[in-house]
C-alpha positions in Angstrom: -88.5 -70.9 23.5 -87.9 -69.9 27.2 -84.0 -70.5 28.2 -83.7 -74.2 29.8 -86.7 -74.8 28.3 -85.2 -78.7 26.5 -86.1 -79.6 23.0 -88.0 -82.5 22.2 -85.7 -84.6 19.7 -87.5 -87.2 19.4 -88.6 -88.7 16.3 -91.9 -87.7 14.7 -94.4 -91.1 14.9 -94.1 -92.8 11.9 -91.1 -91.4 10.3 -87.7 -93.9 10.9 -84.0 -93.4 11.7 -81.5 -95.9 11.1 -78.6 -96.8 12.6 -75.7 -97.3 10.9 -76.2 -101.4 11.0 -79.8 -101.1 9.7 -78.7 -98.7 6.7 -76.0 -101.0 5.6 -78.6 -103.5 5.4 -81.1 -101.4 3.5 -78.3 -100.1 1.2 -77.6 -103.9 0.4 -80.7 -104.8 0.0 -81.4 -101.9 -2.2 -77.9 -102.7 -4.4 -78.9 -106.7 -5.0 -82.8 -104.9 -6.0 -81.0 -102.6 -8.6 -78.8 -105.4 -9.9 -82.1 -107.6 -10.5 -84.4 -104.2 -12.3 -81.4 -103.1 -14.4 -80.3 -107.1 -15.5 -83.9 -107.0 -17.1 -83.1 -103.6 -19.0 -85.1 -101.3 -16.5 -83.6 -97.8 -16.0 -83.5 -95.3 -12.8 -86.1 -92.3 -12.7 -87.0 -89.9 -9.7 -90.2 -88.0 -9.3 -90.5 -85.3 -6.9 -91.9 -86.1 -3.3 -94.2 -83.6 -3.8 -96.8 -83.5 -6.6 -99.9 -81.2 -7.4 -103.0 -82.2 -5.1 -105.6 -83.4 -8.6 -102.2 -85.6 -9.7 -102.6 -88.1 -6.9 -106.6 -88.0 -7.0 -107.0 -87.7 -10.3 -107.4 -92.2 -10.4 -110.2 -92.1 -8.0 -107.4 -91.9 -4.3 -109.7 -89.3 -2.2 -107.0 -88.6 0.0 -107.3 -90.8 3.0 -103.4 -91.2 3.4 -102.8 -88.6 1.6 -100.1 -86.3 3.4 -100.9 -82.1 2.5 -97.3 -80.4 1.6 -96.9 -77.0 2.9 -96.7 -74.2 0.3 -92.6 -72.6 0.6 -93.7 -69.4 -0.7 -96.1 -68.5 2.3 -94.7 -67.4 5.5 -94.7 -69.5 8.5 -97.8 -68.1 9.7 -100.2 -69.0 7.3 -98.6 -72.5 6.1 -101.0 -74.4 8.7 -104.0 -72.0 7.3 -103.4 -73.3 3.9 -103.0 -77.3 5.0 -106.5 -76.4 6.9 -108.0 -74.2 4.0 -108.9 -77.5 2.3 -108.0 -75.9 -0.9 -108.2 -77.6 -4.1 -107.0 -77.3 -7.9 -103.8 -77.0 -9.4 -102.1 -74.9 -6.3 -102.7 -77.2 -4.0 -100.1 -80.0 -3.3 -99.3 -83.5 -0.9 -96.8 -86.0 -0.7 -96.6 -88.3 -3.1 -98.1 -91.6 -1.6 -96.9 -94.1 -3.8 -94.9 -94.4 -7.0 -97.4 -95.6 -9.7 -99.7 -92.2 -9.9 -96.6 -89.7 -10.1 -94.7 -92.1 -13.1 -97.6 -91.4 -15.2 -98.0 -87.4 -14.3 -94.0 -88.2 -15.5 -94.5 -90.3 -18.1 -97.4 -87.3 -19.1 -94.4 -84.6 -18.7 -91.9 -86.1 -21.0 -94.1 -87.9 -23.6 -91.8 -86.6 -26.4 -88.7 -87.6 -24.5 -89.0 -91.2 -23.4 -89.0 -94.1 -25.6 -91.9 -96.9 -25.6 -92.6 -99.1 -23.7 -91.3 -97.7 -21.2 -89.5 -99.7 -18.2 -88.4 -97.3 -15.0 -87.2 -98.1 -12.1 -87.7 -96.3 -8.4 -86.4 -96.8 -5.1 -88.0 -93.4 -3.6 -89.6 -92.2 -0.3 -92.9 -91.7 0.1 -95.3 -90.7 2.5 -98.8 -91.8 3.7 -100.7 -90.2 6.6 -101.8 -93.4 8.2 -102.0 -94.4 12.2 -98.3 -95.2 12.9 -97.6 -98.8 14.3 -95.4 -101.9 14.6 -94.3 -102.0 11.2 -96.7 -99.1 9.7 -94.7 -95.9 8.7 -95.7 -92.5 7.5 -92.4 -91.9 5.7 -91.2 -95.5 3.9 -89.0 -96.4 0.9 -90.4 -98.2 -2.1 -88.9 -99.8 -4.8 -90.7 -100.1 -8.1 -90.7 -101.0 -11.8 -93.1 -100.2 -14.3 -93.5 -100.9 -18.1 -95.9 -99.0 -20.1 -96.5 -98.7 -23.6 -98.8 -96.8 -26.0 -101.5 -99.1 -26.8 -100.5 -102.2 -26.7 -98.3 -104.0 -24.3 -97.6 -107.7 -24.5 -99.0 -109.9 -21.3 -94.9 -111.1 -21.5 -94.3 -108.3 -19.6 -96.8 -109.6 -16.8 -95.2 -112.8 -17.0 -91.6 -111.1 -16.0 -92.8 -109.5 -13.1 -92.8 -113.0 -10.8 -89.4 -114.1 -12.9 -88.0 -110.3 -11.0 -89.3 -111.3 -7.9 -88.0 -114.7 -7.5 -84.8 -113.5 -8.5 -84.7 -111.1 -5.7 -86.2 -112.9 -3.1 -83.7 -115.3 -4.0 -80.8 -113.2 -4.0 -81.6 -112.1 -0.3 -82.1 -115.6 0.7 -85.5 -115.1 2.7 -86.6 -118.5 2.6 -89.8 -120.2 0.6 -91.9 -117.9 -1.1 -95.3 -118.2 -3.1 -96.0 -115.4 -5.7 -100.1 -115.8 -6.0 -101.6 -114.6 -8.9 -104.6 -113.7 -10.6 -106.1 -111.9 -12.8 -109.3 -108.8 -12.2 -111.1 -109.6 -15.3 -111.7 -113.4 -13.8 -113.3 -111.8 -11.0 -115.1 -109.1 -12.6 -116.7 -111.5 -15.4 -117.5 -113.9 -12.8 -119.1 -111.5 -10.8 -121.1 -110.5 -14.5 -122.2 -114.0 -15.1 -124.0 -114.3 -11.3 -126.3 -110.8 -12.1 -124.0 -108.6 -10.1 -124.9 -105.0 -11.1 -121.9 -103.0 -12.9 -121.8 -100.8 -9.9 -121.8 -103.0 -7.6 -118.6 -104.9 -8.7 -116.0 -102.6 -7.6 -117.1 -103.1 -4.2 -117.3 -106.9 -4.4 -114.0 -106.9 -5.5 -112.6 -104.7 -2.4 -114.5 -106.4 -0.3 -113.1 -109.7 -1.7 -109.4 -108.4 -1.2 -110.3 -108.5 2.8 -110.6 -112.9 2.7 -107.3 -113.3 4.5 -107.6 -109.8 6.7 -111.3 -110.4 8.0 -112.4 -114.2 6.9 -115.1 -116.0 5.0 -117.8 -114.8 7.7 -117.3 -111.4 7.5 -116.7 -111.4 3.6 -120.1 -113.1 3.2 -121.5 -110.7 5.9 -120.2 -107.3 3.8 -120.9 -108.5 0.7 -124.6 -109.0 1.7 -124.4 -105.5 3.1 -123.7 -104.4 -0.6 -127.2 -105.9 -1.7 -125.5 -109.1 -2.7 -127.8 -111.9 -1.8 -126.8 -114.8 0.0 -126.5 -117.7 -2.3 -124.3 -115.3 -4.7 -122.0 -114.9 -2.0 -122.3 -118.4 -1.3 -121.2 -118.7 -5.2 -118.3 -115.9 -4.7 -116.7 -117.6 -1.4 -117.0 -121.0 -3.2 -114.9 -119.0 -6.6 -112.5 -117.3 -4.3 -111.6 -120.7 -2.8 -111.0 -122.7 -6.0 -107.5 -124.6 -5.6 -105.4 -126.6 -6.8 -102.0 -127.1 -9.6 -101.4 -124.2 -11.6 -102.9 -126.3 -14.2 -105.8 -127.7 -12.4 -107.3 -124.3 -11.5 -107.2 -123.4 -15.1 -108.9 -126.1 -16.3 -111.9 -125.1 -13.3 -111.9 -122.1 -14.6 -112.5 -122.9 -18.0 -115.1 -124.9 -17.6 -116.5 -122.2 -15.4 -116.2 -120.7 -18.8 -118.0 -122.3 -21.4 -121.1 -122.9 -18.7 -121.9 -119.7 -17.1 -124.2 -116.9 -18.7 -122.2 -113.5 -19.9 -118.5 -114.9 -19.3 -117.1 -113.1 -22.2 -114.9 -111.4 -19.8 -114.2 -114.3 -17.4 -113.1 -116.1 -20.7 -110.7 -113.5 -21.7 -109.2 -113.0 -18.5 -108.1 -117.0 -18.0 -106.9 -116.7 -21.7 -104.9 -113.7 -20.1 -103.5 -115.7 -16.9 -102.8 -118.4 -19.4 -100.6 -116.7 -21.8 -99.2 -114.8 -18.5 -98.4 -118.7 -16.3 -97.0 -120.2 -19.9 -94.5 -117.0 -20.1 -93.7 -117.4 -16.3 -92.6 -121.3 -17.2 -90.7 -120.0 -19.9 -88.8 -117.7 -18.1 -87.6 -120.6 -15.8 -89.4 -119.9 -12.5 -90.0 -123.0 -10.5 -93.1 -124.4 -10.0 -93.2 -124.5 -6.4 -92.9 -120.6 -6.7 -96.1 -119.4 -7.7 -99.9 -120.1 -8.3 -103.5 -119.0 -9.1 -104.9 -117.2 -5.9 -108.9 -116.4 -7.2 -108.9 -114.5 -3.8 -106.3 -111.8 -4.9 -108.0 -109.1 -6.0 -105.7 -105.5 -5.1 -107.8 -103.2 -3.6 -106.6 -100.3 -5.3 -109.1 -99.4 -9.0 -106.7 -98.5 -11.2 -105.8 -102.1 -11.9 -107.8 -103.9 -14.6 -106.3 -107.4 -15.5 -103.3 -109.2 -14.2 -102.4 -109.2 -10.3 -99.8 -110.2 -7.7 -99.2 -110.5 -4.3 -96.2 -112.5 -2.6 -96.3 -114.6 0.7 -93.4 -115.5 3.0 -94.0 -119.0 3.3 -94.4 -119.9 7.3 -94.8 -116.0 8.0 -97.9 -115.7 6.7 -98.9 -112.8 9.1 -96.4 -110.8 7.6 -98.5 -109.8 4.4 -97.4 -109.5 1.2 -93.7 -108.8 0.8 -94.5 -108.0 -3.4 -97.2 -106.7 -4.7 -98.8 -105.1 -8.1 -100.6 -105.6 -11.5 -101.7 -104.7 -14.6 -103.7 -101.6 -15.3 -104.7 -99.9 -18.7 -105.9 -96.3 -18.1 -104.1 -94.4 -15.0 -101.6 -93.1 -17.8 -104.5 -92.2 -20.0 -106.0 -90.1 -17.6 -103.5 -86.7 -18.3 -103.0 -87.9 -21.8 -106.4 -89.1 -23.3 -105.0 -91.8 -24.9 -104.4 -95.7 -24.3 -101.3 -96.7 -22.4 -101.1 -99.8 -20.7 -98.7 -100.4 -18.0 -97.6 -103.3 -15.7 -95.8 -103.0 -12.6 -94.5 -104.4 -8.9 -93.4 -102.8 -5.8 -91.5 -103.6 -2.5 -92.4 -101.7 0.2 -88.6 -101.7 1.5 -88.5 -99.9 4.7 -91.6 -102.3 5.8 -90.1 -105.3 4.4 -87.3 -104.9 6.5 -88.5 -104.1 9.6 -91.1 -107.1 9.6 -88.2 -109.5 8.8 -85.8 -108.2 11.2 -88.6 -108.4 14.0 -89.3 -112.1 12.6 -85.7 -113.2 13.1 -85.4 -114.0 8.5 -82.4 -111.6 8.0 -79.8 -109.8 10.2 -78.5 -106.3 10.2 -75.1 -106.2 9.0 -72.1 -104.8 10.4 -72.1 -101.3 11.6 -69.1 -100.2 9.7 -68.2 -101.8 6.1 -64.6 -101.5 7.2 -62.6 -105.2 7.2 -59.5 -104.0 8.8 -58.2 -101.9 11.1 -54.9 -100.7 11.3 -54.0 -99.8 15.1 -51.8 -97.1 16.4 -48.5 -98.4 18.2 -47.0 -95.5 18.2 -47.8 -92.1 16.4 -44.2 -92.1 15.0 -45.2 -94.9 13.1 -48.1 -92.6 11.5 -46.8 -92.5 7.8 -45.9 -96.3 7.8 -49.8 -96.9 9.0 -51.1 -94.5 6.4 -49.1 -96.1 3.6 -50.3 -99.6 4.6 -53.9 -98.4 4.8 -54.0 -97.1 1.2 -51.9 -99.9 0.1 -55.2 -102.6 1.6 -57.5 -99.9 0.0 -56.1 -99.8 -3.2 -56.3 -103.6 -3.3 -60.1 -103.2 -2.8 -60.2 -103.9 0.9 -62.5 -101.2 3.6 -60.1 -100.0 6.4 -60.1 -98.0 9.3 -56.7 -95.9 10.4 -56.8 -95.6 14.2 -55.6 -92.0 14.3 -55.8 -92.0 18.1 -53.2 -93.4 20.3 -54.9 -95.7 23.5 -54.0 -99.1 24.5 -53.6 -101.8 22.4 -56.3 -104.1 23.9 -59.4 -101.3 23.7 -58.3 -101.1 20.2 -59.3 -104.9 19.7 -62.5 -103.6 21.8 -62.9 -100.6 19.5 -62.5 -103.1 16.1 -64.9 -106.0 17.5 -68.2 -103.7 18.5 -67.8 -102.4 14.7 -67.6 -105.4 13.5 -64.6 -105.5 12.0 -62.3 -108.5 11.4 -59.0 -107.8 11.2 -56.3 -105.8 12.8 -53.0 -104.4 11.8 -50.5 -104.2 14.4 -47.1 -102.5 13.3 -44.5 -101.8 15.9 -41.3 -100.6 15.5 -39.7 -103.8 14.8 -41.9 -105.0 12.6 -41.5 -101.6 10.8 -38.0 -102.3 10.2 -38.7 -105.2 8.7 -41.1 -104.5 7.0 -43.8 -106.5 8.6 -47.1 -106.8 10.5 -49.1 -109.1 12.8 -52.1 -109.8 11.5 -55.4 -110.4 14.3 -58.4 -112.5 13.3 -60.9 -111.1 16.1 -63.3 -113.7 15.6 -60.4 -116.4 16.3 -57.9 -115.0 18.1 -55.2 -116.0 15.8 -52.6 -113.6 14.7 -50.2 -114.7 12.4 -46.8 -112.4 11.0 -46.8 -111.3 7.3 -44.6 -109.4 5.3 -46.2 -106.0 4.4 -45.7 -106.4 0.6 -47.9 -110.0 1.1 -50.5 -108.3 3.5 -53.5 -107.4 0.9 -53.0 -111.2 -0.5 -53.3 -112.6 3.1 -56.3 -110.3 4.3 -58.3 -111.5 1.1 -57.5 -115.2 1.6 -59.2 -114.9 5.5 -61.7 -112.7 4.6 -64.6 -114.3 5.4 
């Protein structure tokens, strides 16, 4: 670089910065997300960012988002002629692009170590090299949780997946919520009883995933691009569309059941959504919470029975705020064997930026500090460090204005951080052992003894 040539410090598109309000507000929402996963006995993992190139493809992902990682043990000059190289095999390596695919490379790893079934939690980055836009990133948190067993694992564990979510969304206080749910084998043995080739159902179900995105119209149109005649997608739009009570869509689908050719599958997938809504009711989540969707479907192939997807009631346009499902052979893949698994995942970094932009939640504060003690007078110094570790010790955040400056851009100084209270200690109150205490947000300022002032700054703390 030339000298006075200036230096682009931008951001790269698609990869966020916080400020220090908007990390708070992450790092809270992230805390009350933890307290939910590990109050249902799930436990913290981490997975690298980056993972060998035939791990994330090896469940059918061809690499659409995927991000390429650069090799550390070329030079510079020949890092971008690997990324362009297309190289494959087990050299070759990308960033991860979800959390799913590398916890069962992991679970793969440390088979012998890990006790079954398995629940994990993740809060992790990862990356996907998609167009960047309002509310699309390249670089984004999730946060996970996954249960997988060897061979069996009980369709309870689908049914505490929307029990989870409720209690989260609930915690954060988002509004009205409807988890949707439904199940792939309904879709894939109705698709069986209308004729629909074998091969032909994995694309009837993407394309099926697209109803809210695209509409009826266009569904109807792709799936007769697929060789699907007319009056079966007629028969599809007509299943998809299927409402009603909890109850009442079971029923339908029942009967669906016992009058259709070849519903073996469609039959065992409602007995599945059954057993799944009955351990939902059971784990106390309210009615008005949940319900069968037939039009979920999750695009992605690795799932094969149960399936969710949340909606922030009135901000429809959002998308889902939760998603995930049930899947029975993405573990099996580097093992050989069966291992079921069920899962969710909150796209954190995306959640918050839609709801922020929506107006549903507020950054917090930009400093967690409650109180700040202001300088006076730098003799005083010692008295305002002992009274700062005296509020700490109590379990209260302060600030010690080490800088000397006028009393009233002190208040200034306090109020753009957010803080509440200040501390003002003169040389009178020193002697006698007391402070004024300042509510910013009120004005008021009331005198209290030092030995009382931790008791008084919890009582107003608001």
């Amino acid at each position: 670089m030339a000298k006075g040539d200036k230096i682009n410090f931008s951001t790269p598109s698609g990869f966020p910065e916080f400020l220090p309000s908007e990390k708070r507000l992450e790092l809270y929402l992230l805390d009350i997300i933890r307290r939910v996963f590990e109050s249902y006995g799930f436990t913290p993992i981490e997975t690298p960012a980056v993972e060998r190139l035939e791990v994330l493809q090896a469940k059918g992902n061809q690499g659409d988002n995927i991000i390429y990682g650069i090799d550390p043990i070329l030079p510079p000059n020949r890092q971008a002629e690997k990324d362009k190289s297309g190289e494959t095999g087990s050299e070759a390596r990308a960033l991860k692009f979800d959390q799913t695919v590398p916890l069962a490379a992991y679970i793969a790893r440390h088979l012998n170590e890990l006790t079954f079934p398995f629940a994990r939690y993740q809060t992790d980055v990862v990356f996907r090299g998609e167009r960047a836009k309002d509310g699309r990133f390249r670089q984004f948190r999730q946060c996970d949780i996954d249960v997988v067993a060897r061979r069996e694992l009980s369709l309870l564990y689908d049914a505490q997946m929307p029990a989870i979510i409720t209690e989260i969304f609930d915690a954060i206080n988002i509004g009205d919520f409807l988890i949707r749910i439904n199940n792939r084998k309904v879709l894939t043995g109705f698709f069986k009883s209308l004729g629909i080739a074998e091969n032909q159902i994995k694309s009837c179900i993407g394309i099926v995933d697209t109803l809210e995105k695209i509409g009826e119209s266009k569904v109807k149109q792709d799936l007769e691009k697929e060789g699907i005649s007319a009056e079966q997608a007629q028969k599809i739009i007509e299943f998809i569309k299927i409402d009603g009570s909890v109850d009442e869509v079971l029923e339908k689908l029942k009967h669906l059941a016992e009058n259709l050719p070849e519903t073996e599958q469609l039959s065992l997938g409602v007995s599945e959504l059954e057993t799944v809504i009955a351990g939902v009711r059971n784990l106390g989540v309210a009615e008005n919470r949940f319900c069968i969707d037939l039009s979920i479907a999750r695009g992605l192939d690795y799932y094969t029975g149960t399936v969710y997807e949340t909606t922030l009631l009135g901000h429809e346009a959002l998308g889902s705020i939760c998603s995930g499902g049930r899947y029975e052979e993405l573990v099996g893949v580097f093992l050989g064997e069966k291992m079921p698994g069920v899962g969710i995942s909150i796209g954190l970094t995306r959640l918050i930026s839609r709801l922020l932009k929506a107006g549903i939640i507020s950054t917090l504060a930009a400093t967690p500090a409650q109180v700040m003690v202001v300088n006076m007078q730098e003799d005083l110094m010692p008295t305002y460090l002992k009274v700062s570790q005296h509020l700490r010790q109590a379990g209260i955040n302060v600030i010690t204005n080490f800088d000397k400056r006028p009393l009233g851009k002190q208040f200034q100084l306090a109020d753009k951080q957010g803080i509440q209270f200040c501390v003002i200690i003169g040389s009178e109150e020193a002697a006698a052992q007391k402070s004024s205490l300042k509510d910013l947000k009120t004005g008021e300022q009331v005198e209290v003894l030092l030995e009382n002032l931790a008791e008084e700054v919890k009582k107003r703390l608001t």
